[in-house]
GUTOR-586865 format. One line per 2 residues: number of its first residue (from 1); their letters; for each residue x, y, z of C-alpha. Coordinates in nm, 4 decimals. Example, Ala and Ser with C-alpha at 12.3 -4.5 7.8 and 13.67 -1.06 7.14 Angstrom:
1 = AS = 1.2300,-0.4500,0.7800; 1.3670,-0.1060,0.7140
This chain:
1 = XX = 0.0000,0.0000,0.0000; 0.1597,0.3420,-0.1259
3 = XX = 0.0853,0.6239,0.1474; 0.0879,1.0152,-0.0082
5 = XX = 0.3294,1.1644,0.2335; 0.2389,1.5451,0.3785
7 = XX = 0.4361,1.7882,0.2354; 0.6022,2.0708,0.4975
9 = XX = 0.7635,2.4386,0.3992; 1.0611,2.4497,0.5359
11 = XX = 1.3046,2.7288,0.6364; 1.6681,2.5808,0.6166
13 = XX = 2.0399,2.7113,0.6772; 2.3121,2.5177,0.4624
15 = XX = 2.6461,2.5104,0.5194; 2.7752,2.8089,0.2640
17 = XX = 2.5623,3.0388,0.5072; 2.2481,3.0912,0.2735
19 = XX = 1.8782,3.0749,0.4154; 1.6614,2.8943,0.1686
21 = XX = 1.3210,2.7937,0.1602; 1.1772,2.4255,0.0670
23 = XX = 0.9071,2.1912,0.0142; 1.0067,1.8809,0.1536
25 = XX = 0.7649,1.5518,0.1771; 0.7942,1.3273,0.5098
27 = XX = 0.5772,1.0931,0.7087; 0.6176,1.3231,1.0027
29 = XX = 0.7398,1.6531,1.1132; 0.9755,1.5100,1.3703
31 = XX = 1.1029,1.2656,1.1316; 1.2037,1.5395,0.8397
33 = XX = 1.3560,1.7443,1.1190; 1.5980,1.4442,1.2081
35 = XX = 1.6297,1.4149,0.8429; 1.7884,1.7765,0.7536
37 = XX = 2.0008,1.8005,1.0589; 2.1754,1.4484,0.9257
39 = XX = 2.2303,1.5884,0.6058; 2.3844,1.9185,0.7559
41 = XX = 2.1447,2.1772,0.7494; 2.0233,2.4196,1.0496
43 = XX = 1.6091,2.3553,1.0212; 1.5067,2.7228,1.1418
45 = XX = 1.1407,2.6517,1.0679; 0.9163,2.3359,0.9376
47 = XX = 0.5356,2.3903,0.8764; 0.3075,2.1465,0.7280
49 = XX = 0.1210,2.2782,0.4014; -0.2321,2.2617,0.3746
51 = XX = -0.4314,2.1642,0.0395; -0.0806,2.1539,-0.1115
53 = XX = -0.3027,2.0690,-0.4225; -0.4087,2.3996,-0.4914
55 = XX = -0.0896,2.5786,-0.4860; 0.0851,2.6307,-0.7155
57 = XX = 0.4150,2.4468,-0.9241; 0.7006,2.3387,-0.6695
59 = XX = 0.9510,2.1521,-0.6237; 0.7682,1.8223,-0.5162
61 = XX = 0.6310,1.8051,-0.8721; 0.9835,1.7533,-1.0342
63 = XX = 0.9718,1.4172,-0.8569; 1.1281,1.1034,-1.1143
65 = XX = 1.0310,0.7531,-1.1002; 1.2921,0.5376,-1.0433
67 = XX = 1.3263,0.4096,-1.3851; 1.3617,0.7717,-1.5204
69 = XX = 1.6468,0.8273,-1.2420; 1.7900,0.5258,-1.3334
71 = XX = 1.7927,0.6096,-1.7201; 1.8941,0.9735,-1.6264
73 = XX = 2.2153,0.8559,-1.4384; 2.2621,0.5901,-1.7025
75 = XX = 2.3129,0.8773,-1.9589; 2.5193,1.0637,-1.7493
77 = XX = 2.7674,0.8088,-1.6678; 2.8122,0.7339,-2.0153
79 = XX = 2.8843,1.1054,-2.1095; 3.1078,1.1263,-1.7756
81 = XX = 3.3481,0.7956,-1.9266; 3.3342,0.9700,-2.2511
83 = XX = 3.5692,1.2564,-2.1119; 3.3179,1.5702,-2.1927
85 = XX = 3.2956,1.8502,-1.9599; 3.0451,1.8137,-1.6833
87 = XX = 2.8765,2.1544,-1.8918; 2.8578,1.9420,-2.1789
89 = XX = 2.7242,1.6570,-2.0284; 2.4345,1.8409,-1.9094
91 = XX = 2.3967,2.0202,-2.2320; 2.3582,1.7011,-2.4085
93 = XX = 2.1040,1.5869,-2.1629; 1.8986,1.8540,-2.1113
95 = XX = 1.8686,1.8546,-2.5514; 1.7162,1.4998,-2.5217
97 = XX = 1.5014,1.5745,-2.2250; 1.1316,1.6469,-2.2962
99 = XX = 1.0070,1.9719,-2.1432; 0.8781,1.9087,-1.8265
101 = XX = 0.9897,2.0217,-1.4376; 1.2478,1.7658,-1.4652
103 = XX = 1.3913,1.9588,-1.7678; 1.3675,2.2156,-1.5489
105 = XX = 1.6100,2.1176,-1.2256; 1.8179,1.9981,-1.5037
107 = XX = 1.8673,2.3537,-1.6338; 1.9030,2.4356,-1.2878
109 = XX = 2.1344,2.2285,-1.2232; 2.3841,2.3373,-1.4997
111 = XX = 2.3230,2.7447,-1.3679; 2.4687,2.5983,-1.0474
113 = XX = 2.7474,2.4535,-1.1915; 2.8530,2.7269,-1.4266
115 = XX = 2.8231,2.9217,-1.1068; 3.0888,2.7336,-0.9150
117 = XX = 2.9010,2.4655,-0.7840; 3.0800,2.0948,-0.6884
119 = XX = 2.8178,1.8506,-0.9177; 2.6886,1.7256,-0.5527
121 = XX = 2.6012,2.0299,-0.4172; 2.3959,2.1238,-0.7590
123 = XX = 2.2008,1.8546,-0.7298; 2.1641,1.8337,-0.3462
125 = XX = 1.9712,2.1530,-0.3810; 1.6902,1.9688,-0.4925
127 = XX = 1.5994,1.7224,-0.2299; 1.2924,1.6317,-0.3633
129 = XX = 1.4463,1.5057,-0.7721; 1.7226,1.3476,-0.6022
131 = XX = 1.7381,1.1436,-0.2714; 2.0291,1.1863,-0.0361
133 = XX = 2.1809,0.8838,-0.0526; 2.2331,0.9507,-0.4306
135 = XX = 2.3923,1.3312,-0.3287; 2.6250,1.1367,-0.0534
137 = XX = 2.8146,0.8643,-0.2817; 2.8128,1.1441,-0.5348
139 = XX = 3.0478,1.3753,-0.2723; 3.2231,1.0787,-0.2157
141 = XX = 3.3281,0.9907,-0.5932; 3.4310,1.3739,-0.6041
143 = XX = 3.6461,1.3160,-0.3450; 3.8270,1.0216,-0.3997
145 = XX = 3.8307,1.0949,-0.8031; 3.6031,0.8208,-0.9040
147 = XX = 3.3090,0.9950,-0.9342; 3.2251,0.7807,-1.2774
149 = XX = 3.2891,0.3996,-1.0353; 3.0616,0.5197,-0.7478
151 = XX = 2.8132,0.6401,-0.9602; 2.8215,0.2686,-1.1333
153 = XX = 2.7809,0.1106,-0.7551; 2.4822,0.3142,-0.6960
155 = XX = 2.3203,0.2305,-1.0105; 2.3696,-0.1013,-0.9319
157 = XX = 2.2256,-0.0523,-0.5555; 1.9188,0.0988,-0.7669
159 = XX = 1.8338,-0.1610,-0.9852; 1.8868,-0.4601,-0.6941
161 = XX = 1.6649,-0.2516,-0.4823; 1.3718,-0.1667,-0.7950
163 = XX = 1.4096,-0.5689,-0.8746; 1.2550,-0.6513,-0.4730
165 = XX = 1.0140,-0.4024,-0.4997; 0.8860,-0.5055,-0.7881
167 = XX = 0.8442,-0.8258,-0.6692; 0.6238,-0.7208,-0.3796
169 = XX = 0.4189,-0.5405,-0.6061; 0.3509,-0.8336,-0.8067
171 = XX = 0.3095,-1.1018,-0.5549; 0.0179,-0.7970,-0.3775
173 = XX = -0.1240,-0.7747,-0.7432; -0.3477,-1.0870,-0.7668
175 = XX = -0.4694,-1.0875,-0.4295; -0.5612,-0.7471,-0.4023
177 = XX = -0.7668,-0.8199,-0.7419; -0.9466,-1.1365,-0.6033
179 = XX = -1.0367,-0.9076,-0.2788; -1.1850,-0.6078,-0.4974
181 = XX = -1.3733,-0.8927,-0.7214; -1.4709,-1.0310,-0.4516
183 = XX = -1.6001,-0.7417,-0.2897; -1.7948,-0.6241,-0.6256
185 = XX = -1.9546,-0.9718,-0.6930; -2.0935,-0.9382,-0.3095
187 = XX = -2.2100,-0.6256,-0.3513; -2.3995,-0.6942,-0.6372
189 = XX = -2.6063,-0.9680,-0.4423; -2.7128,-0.8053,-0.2183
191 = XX = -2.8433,-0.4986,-0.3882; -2.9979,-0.6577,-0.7050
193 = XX = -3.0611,-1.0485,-0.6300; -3.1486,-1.0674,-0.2376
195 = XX = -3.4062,-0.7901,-0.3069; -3.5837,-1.0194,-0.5776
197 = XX = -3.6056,-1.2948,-0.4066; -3.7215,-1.1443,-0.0754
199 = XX = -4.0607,-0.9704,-0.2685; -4.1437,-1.3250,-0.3451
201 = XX = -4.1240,-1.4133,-0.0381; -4.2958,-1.1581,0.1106
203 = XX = -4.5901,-1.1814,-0.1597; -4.5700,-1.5370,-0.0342
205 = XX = -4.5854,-1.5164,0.3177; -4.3540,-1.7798,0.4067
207 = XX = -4.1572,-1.8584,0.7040; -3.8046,-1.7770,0.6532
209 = XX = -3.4999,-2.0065,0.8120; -3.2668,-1.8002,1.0753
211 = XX = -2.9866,-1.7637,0.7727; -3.2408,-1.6470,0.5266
213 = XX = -3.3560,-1.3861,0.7713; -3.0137,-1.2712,0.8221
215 = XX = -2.9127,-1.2115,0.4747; -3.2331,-1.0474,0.4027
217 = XX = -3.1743,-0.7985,0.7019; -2.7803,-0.7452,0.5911
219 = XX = -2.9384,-0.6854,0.2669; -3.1885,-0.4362,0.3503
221 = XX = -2.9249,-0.2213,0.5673; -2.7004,-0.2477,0.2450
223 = XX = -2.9995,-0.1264,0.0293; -3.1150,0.1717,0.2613
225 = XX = -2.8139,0.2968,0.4283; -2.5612,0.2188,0.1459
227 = XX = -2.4904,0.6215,0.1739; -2.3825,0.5404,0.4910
229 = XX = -2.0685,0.3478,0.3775; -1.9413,0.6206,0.1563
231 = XX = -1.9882,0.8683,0.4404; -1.7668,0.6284,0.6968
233 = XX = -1.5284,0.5972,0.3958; -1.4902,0.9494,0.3399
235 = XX = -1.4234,1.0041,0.6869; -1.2309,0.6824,0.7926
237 = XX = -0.9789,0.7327,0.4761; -0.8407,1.1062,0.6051
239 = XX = -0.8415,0.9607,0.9467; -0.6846,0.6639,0.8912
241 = XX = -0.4460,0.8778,0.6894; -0.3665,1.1323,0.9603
243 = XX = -0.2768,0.8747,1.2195; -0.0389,0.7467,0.9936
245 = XX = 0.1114,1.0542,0.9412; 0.1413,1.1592,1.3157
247 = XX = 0.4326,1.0298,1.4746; 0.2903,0.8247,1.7355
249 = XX = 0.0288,0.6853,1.5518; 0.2547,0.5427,1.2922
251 = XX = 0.4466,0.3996,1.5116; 0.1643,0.2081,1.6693
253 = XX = 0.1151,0.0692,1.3363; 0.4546,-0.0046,1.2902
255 = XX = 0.4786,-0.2220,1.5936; 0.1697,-0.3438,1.5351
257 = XX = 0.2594,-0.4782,1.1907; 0.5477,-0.6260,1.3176
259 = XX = 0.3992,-0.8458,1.5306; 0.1665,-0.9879,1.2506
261 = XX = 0.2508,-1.3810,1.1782; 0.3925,-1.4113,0.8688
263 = XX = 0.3468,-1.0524,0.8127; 0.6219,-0.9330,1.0340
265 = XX = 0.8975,-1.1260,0.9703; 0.8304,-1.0808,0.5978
267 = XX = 0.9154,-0.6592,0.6973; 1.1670,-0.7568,0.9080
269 = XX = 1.3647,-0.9369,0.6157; 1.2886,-0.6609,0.3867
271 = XX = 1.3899,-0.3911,0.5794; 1.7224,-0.6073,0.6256
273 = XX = 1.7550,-0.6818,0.3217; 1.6763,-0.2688,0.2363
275 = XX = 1.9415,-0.1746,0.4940; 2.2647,-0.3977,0.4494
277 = XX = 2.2217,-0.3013,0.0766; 2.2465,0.0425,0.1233
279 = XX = 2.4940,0.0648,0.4292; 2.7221,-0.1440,0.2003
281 = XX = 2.6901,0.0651,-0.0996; 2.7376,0.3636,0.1328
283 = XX = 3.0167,0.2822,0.3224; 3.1450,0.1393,-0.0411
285 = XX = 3.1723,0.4813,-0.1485; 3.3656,0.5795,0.1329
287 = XX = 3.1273,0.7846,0.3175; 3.2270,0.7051,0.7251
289 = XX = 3.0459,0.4500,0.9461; 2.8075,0.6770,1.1722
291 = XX = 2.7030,0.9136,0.8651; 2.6374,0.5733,0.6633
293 = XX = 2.4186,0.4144,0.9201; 2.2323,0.7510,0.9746
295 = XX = 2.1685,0.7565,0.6213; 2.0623,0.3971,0.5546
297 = XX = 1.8269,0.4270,0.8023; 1.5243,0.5364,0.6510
299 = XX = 1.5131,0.2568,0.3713; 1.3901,0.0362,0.6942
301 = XX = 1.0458,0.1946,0.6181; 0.9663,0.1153,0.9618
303 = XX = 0.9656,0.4114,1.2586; 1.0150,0.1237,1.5504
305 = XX = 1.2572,-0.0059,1.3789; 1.4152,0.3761,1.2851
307 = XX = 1.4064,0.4040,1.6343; 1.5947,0.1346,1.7589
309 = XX = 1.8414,0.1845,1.4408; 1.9104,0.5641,1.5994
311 = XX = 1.9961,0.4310,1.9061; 2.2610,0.1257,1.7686
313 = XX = 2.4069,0.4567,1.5537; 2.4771,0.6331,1.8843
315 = XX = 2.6216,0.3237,2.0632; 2.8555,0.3499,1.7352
317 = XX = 2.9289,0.7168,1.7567; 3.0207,0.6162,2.1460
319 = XX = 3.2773,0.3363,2.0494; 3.0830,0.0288,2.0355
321 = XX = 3.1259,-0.2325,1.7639; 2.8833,-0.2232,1.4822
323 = XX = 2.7759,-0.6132,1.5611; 2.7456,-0.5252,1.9312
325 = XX = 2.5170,-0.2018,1.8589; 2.2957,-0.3760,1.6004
327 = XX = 2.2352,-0.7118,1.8433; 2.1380,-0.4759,2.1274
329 = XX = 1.8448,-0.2932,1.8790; 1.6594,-0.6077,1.8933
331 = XX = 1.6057,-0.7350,1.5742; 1.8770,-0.8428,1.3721
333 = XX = 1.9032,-1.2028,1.3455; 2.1766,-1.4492,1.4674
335 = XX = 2.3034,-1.5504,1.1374; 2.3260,-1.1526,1.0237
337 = XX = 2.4834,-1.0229,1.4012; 2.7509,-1.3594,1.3107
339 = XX = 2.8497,-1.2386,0.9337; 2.8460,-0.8879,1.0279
341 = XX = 3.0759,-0.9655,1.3407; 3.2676,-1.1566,1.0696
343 = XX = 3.2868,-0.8949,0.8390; 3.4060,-0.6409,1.0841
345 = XX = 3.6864,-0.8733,1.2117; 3.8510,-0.9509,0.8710
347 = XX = 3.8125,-0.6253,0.7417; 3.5421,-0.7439,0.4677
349 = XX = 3.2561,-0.5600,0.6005; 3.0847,-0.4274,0.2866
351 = XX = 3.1405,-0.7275,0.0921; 2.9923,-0.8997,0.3914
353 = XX = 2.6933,-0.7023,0.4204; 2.5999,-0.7481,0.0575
355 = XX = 2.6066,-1.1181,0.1214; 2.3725,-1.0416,0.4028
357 = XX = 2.1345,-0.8151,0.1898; 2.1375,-1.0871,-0.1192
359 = XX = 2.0026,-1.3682,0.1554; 1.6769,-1.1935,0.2701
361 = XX = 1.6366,-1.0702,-0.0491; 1.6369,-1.4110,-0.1601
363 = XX = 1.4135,-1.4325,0.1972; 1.1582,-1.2082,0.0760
365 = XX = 1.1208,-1.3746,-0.2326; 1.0882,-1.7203,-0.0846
367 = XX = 0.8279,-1.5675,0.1388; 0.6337,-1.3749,-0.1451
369 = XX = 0.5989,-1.6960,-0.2763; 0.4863,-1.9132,-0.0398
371 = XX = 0.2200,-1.5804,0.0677; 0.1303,-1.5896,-0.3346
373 = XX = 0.0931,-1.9833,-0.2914; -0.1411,-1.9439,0.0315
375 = XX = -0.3499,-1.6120,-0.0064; -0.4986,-1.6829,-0.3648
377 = XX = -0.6513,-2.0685,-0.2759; -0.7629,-1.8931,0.0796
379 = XX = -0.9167,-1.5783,-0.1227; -1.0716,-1.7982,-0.3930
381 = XX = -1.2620,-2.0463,-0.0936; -1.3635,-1.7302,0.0841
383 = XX = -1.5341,-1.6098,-0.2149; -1.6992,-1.8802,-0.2950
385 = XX = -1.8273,-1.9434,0.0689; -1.9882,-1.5982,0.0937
387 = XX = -2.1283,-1.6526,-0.2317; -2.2469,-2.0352,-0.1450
389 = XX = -2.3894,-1.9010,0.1393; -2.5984,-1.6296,0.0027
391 = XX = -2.7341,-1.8889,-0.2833; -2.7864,-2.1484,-0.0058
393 = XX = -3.0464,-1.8923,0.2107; -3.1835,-1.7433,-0.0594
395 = XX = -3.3099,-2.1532,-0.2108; -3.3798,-2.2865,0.1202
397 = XX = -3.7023,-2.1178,0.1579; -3.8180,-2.2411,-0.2410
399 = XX = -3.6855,-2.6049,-0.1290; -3.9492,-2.5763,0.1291
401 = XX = -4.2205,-2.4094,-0.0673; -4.1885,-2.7436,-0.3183
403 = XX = -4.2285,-2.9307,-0.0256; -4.5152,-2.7754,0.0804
405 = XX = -4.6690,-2.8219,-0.2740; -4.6580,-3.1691,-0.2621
């Protein structure tokens, strides 16, 4: 389930000295705040926007799918091996580009550079095209003079990462379309069939069986309040939607998730999987320990677990080992608190923590499956229950009318 993130106007300091203004989006005020300050900036002022939808262009709508990003930094590491100037490059790129805000921040982009601007600094002005991960092994190929190898690493990072997600989306696909026809084939019952069959039955003045009776009172609520449902939808939906965007109430359902069967230990392997990925490509590019885990920490797309990831990065920052800090946050497994130990020990640890994301990606996978495998059977036999049991008390009472007959 994709959740539109609030958007928040925010009045930042960055580290030349300048005061600039932002649009930033964020599950939670608190949680963009922590977000800044990591990256380097002095947050003077956050404020949530409302109806962001009737104001006008910004930033947030130069957003790029991944696949454009991907093609996008495809292009320009191409141009970068080929030897032209960095103005070149963009030239070249912003020719092919479409028009379109993207087109735009490209422009941008260039102004900065002609300006003076490092290539990471031009782009980390625009949080919201480009995430900071991206901006960090960026400023860390400018430093050690690889900018063209680092930029291959996190294109490779990308595509591992778009490849699992993906996959989630396609093992939700077919279960989420048995639920809605499911839902529709229901709905239709009750509103157009029940209806018929309880005017005969009224014209006929028969005694109805308990389960007859109850479908033909579900029915009737359906029919007469059905404005009802929209009105609970209408108001559960932004409800529902501001819990989850408060801090506390996502983290309720962030815990509460995690203690699903099956459920939770599927997140926990993908936010594993998420995280060792990303600290290894990180710390690959040579960006230190403490800023790596602080910036890996969001692709755990979990607050409890952000939580208990903030407090393993300050055991860190205090001199503990990275094994030691992650087996006291509580939910890193044996086997990954072993190779990790392993890693650290022998010097190996990125290497080591790709191993560890490529196992519970493999994990996930084996666990989409065997979901897939179980949901779609379960789905398919609760359909055809509700709808056996609707056919079943709406025949009874004829079954008995033919016995009466004869």
């Amino acid at each position: 389930m994709v959740i539109s993130m609030p958007s928040f106007h925010c009045k930042i300091g960055t580290a030349d000295g300048r005061i600039v203004e932002k649009v930033f989006d964020s599950g939670s005020r608190v949680q963009l705040k922590t977000n800044l300050e990591d990256q380097g900036f002095h947050v003077f002022q956050i404020r949530r926007q409302t109806l962001s939808f009737l104001q006008g262009k910004n930033q947030s709508s130069a957003r790029i799918n991944s696949r454009r990003f991907i093609s996008f930094n495809q292009e320009l590491l191409v141009l970068l091996r080929s030897g032209l100037p960095v103005l070149q490059i963009f030239d070249t790129q912003i020719d092919q580009m479409e028009s379109g805000p993207f087109r735009e921040v490209t422009s941008e982009i260039r102004e900065e550079i002609r300006g003076g601007s490092s290539l990471s600094d031009a782009f980390a002005k625009f949080p919201n095209s480009f995430p900071p991960l991206y901006i960090a092994a960026m400023k860390a190929g400018e430093k050690t003079g690889d900018l063209a190898e680092t930029l291959t690493r996190f294109l490779e990072y990308q595509k591992r990462v778009e490849t699992i997600r993906d996959k989630v989306k396609s093992a939700s696909f077919y279960p989420l379309l048995l639920i809605i026809a499911a839902f529709v084939v229901v709905v239709f019952l009750m509103l157009f069939v029940v209806p018929s069959f309880t005017q005969i039955y009224t014209d006929a003045n028969v005694e109805l069986p308990l389960m007859t009776q109850i479908l033909i009172g579900i029915s009737t609520l359906v029919g007469q309040y059905w404005y009802l449902s929209i009105i609970v939808a209408l108001v559960s939906v932004p409800l529902f939607k501001s819990v989850l965007h408060s801090t506390r109430g996502r983290l309720g359902v962030d815990r509460f998730l995690l203690r699903l069967p099956f459920i939770g230990g599927l997140k926990v392997e993908y936010a594993l999987s998420s995280f060792n990925r990303t600290l290894g490509t990180t710390l690959a590019s040579g960006t230190p320990l403490v800023t790596a885990m602080q910036m890996s920490r969001g692709t755990l797309n979990n607050l409890h677990l952000e939580q208990e990831m903030t407090q393993a990065t300050r055991r860190v920052e205090e001199g503990s080992s990275l094994s030691e800090s992650l087996d006291r946050a509580g939910f890193y497994p044996p086997l990954a608190l072993r190779m990790v130990n392993v890693g650290e020990t022998s010097g190996s640890l990125t290497d080591m923590l790709g191993d560890i994301a490529d196992y519970y990606e493999a994990e996930v996978e084996r666990r989409l499956t065997r979901l897939t495998t179980m949901i779609e059977p379960i789905l398919m036999m609760t359909m055809g229950l509700m709808i056996a049991f609707i056919i079943v008390a709406m025949y009874i009472p004829i079954f008995q009318l033919a016995g009466t007959v004869g």
